[in-house]
C-alpha positions as CSV (number, residue, x, y, z in Angstrom):
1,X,89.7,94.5,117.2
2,X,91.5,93.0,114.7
3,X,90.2,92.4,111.2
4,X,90.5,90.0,108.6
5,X,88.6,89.3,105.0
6,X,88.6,87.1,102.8
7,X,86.3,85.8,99.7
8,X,85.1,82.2,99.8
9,X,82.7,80.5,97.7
10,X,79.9,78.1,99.4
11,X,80.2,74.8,98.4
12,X,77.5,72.1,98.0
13,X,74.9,71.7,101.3
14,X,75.6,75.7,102.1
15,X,79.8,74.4,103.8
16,X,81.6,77.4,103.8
17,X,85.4,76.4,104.8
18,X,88.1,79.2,106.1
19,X,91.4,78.0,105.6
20,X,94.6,80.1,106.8
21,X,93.0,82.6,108.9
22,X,95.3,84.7,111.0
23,X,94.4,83.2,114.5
24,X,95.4,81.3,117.0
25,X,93.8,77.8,117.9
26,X,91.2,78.5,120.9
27,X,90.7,82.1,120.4
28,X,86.8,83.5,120.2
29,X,86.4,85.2,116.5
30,X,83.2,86.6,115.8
31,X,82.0,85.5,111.7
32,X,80.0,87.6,109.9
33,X,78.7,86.2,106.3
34,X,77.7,89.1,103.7
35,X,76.5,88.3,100.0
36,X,78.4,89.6,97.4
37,X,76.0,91.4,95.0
38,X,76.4,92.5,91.4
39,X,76.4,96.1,90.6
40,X,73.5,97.2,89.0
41,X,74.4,100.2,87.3
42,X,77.9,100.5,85.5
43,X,80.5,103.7,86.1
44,X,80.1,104.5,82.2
45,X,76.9,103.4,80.6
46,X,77.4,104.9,77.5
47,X,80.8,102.9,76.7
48,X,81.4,101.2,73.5
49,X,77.8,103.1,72.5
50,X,77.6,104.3,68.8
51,X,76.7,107.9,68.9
52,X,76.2,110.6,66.2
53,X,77.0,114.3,66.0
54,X,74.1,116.6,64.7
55,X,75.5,119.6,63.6
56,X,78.4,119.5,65.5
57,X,79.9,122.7,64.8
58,X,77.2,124.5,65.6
59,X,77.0,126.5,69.1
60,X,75.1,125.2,72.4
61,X,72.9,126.8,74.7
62,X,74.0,129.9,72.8
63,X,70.8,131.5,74.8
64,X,71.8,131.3,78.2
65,X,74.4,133.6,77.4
66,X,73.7,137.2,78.6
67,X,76.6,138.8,76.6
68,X,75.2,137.4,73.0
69,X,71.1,138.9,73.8
């Protein structure tokens, strides 16, 4: 099986055109069509966020340590 992709936008009337596809004139392709959709979620919400430190030299989870109890 050979594969080939491309990305195509479909123009007025739902006419999607392939141009310069990798075959030969009279072979049998098989076309599938899948929609592109938008992420939903992005790989670091909290980009470009303010934040602000409380306390921030002061220890953390200092109770889950055995060795301090």
């Amino acid at each position: 099986m050979w594969v080939y992709r491309t990305e195509v936008v479909i123009h007025k009337g739902g006419v999607l055109v392939l141009r310069g596809i990798p075959f030969r004139e009279g072979e049998r392709v098989e076309v599938i069509v899948l929609r592109q959709m938008k992420p939903q979620t992005t790989k670091y919400p909290l980009r470009n966020r303010p934040f602000q430190y409380h306390r921030p030299f002061d220890g953390v989870a200092e109770e889950d340590w055995e060795a301090l109890q």
